[in-house]
Every structure is written in structure tokens, then in C-alpha cells.
C-alpha positions in Angstrom: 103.4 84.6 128.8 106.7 82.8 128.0 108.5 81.5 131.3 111.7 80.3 129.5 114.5 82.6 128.3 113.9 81.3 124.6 110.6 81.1 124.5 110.4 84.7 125.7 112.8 86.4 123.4 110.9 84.2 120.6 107.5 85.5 122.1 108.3 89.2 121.4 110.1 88.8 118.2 107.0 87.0 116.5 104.5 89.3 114.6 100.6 89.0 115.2 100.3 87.9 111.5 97.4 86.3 109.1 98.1 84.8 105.9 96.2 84.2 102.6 98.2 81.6 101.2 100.8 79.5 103.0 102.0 80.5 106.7 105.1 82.6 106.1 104.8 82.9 102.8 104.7 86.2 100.4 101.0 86.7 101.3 101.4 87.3 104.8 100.6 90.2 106.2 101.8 91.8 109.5 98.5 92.8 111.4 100.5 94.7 114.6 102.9 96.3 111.8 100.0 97.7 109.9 97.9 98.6 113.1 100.3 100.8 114.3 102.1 101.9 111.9 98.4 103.5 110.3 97.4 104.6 113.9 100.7 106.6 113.9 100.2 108.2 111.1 96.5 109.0 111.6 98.1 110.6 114.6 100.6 112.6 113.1 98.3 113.9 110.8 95.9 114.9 113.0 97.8 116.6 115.4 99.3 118.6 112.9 96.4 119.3 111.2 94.9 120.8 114.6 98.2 123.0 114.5 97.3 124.6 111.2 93.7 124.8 111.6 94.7 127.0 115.0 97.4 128.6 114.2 97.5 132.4 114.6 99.3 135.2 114.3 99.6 136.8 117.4 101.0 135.0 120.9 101.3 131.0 119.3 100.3 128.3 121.5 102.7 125.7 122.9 101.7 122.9 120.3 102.2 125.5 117.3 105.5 126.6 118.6 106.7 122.7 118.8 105.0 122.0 115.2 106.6 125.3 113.7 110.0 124.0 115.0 109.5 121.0 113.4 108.4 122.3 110.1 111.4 125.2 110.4 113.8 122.3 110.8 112.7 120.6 108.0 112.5 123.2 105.9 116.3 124.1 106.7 117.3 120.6 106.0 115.5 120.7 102.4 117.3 123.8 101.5 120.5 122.8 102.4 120.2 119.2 100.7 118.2 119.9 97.7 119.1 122.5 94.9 115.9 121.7 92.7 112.0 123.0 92.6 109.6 120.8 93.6 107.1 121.4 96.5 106.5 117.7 96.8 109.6 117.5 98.8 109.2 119.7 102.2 105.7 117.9 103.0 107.7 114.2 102.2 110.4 115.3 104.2 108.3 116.2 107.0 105.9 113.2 106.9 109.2 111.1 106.9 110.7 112.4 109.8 108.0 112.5 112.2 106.4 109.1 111.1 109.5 107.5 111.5 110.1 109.2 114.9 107.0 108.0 116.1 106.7 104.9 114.8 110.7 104.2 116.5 109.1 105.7 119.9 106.8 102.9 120.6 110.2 101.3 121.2 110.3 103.3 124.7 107.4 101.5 125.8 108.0 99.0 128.5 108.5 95.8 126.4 105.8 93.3 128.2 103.2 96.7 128.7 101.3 96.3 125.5 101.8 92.8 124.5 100.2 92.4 127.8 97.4 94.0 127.5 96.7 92.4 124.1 96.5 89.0 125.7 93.9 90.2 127.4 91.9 90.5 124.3 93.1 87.4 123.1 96.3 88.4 121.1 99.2 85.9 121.3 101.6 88.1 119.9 101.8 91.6 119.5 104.9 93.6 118.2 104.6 97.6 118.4 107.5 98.8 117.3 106.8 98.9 113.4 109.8 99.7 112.0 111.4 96.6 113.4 109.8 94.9 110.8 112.0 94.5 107.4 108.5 94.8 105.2 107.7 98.2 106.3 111.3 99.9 106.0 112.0 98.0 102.4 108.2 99.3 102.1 109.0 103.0 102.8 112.3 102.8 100.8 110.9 101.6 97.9 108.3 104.4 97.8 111.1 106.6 97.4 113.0 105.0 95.1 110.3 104.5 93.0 110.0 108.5 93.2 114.0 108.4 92.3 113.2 106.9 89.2 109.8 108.6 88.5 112.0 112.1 89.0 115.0 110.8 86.9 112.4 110.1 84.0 110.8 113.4 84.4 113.4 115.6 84.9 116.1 114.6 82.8 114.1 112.4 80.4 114.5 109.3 78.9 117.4 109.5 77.1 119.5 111.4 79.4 118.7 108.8 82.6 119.6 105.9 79.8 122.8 108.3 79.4 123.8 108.8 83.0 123.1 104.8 83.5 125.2 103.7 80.7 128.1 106.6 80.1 128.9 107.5 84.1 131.3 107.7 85.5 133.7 106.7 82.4 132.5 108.8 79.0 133.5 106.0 75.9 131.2 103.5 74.6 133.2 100.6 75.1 132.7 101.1 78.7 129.0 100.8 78.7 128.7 97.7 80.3 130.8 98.3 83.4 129.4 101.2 83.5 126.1 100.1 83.5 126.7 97.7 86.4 128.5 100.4 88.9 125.3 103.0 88.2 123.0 99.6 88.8 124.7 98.6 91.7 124.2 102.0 93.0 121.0 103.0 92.3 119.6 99.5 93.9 121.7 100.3 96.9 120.3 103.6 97.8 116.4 101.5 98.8 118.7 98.5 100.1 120.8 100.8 102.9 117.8 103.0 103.1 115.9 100.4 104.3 118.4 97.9 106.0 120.1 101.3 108.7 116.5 101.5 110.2 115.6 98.2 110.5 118.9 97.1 111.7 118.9 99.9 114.3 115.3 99.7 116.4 115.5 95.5 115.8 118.8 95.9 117.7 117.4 98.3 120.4 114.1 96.2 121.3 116.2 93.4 121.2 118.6 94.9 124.2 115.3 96.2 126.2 114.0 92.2 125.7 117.2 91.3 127.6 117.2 94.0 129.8 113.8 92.5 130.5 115.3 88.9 131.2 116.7 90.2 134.4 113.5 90.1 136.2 111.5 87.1 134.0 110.7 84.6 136.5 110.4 87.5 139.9 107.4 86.7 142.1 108.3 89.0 144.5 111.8 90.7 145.6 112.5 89.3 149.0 116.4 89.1 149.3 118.5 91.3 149.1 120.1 90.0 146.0 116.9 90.2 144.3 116.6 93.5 145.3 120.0 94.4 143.9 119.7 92.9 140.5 116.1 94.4 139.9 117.3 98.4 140.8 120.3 97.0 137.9 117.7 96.2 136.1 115.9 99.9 136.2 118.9 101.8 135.9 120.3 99.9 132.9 117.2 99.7 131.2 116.8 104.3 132.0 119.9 104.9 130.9 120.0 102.6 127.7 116.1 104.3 126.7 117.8 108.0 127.6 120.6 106.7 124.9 117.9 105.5 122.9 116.2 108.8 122.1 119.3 109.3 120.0 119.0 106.7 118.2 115.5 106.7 117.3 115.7 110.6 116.3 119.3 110.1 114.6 117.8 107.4 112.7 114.7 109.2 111.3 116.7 111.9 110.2 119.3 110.2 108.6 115.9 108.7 106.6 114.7 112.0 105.8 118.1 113.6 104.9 118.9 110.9 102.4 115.3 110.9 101.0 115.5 114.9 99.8 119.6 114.1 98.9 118.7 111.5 96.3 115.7 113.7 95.2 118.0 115.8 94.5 120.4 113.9 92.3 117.2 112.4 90.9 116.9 116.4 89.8 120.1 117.3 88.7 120.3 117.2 84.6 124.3 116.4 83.8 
């Protein structure tokens, strides 16, 4: 484990990675961002697949109330955001909301607890929180945007999506090209923000539990009373700032989910 204040902030921000090609380059692939990131949704699909398979009719457990609360909140949030038919977009919604809550949760766990324990199968670096890596958010954003366009083409057609790139938000044919670049500009910035607010978020909040984590680096053991003091700072800054976080990490995978099923649902309108 680091010892310096550098090399330990640099220690938790570096990936457990492998690489096909040359290090860093585009054929590099993140090996703690795809562990976890699959495990939690192995996990989320399991666990709500035990909810269905048990689910009953008369006096509902405490697991199928939670999932049926989820799935009702969901399902409010796609009625009230989209104003198409497509039964594609409840299940997305809900897969969205609770991967991405899950996969933002690992950022609750004591910074040093699992990167610890994977030195002790030989791991040098291990990050857990997955959507503090850029690949997977611009990953998951693309996915929909690709579904953006895929519904644009499908819904409207063709022609109609050409029409709505090239004649919005000013009708004349002389203002195609300007046109043109606004609609681009927009349309490329929905995957861009999509991707950049969740990203941005949880890389900010495991950076602040790292250097919450600084506060007690090089303790051996506290024997003064100053020691003493700045480690019970420690705990209570680091509580309170995780009891905040819960905010953030829920606030963030729903603002995920409820622009997903909004630009569905522009993807469905027909002008």
C-alpha cells in the first residue's frame, strides 16, 4: 500500500487493467470495471428474478414489497415522461435505475476495504466503483443513443428524421445548414451529458472519501490526544459526507433513467 499522499491518491485512481496492444491505448480493457460492473448486474437480475418467481397474491413478503416499489416507481416515471407505446421502455428504465444505483453504491464501501483485500490475491490495483470510469458511462450512453437513433428511424422513418435534422427549428431551405448543425450539436450532446453528469459525480465523491481517507494514512496506533481528535474528525466527516452521498448516488441514477425514457420519447414523437 501507498505511504505517500501522491502515491496513494494515484494508487486508488488507477484501474486493474490489461491491454492487447499498447499500454493505455484503445485496446485496453478495464478488468475491475467489467468485474463489477457484470457481478452487479448478475445480482440485480437475480434478485429480482427471485421476486417474480415468488411473488404471490396474498400477504407479499418483505423483498416483493421493496421490488414492487421499485417497479411502481418506475413505472410512474415512464408514464409521466413518455407519451409513446413501446414495452421496451419500462424494463430499460428499470434495469437503468437499479444498475446504476448499485453500481454508484460500491462507492459507500470503505475506500482501502476491497482494494485491500485484493492485494492479498495479488491485485495491485483494484477500483470498485464502476461508474467512475468514463468507458462504462460513454458505454451505457451510447447504448441509448444508438436506441435514439434506431427509434427516430423507425418511428418517424427516413425521410422525416432527415426532415427534423435539416428543417428544425427554422422551416426554409436556405437554412438547412445551420440548421443542420444546432439539431447535430444536439443530438451528440444528449450521450455526451448523459454520460459526462455520472461520471463527473461518483469520480468526485470517491475522490472526497480518498481524502477523507488521508486523515489517518500513516496512523500506527492513536496514542495522543491529538491523534485521537483528528481520527473521531475523520469518522464523523467521512458519516456524514456517505449519509449526503446516498443522495447523490440515487439522484444521479435517476436523473439517468429519467433522461433515457425523455429522449425515447422525442425519439417517438412524429412532427
Amino acid at each position: 500500500m501507498a505511504s505517500s499522499t501522491s502515491e496513494y491518491i494515484q494508487h486508488h485512481l488507477k484501474h486493474l487493467s490489461v491491454s492487447l496492444g499498447e499500454p493505455g491505448g484503445f485496446w485496453t480493457f478495464h478488468l475491475d470495471t467489467l468485474f463489477f460492473s457484470i457481478a452487479l448486474g448478475l445480482l440485480f437480475i437475480t434478485t429480482f428474478g427471485f421476486a417474480a418467481r415468488k411473488v404471490t397474491a396474498g400477504v407479499p413478503g418483505k423483498w416483493q414489497n421493496f421490488v414492487e416499489i421499485v417497479i411502481d416507481f418506475v413505472n410512474t416515471q415512464v408514464k409521466d415522461c413518455f407519451h409513446g407505446r413501446n414495452p421496451l421502455i419500462a424494463p430499460l428504465a428499470l434495469t437503468i435505475f437499479v444498475w446504476i444505483f448499485l453500481m454508484n453504491f460500491m462507492d459507500l464501501i470503505p475506500v482501502d476495504l476491497l482494494p485491500v483485500m485484493g492485494e492479498w490475491f495479488g491485485l495491485d490495483y483494484l477500483r470498485v466503483v464502476p461508474t467512475t470510469d468514463v468507458n462504462l458511462t460513454f458505454g451505457m450512453a451510447l447504448a441509448v443513443f444508438f436506441l435514439i437513433l434506431f427509434y427516430s428511424l423507425k418511428v418517424k422513418g427516413p425521410r422525416a428524421f432527415i426532415k427534423e435534422l435539416t428543417l428544425h427549428p427554422f422551416n426554409h431551405w436556405t437554412l438547412i445548414p445551420f440548421n443542420f448543425v444546432l439539431e447535430i450539436v444536439s443530438l451528440l450532446a444528449k450521450p455526451i451529458s448523459l454520460s459526462l453528469r455520472l461520471f463527473g459525480n461518483l469520480y468526485a465523491g470517491e475522490l472526497i472519501f480518498i481524502l477523507l481517507a488521508l486523515m489517518s494514512l500513516n496512523f500506527t496506533s492513536i496514542t495522543s490526544l491529538s491523534d485521537t481528535s483528528l481520527f473521531l474528525m475523520q469518522v464523523v466527516l467521512a458519516l456524514g459526507w456517505a449519509i449526503f452521498h446516498i443522495l447523490v448516488i440515487t439522484l444521479q441514477a435517476f436523473i439517468f433513467m429519467v433522461l433515457t425514457i425523455v429522449y425515447l420519447s422525442m425519439a417517438h414523437e412524429e412532427h
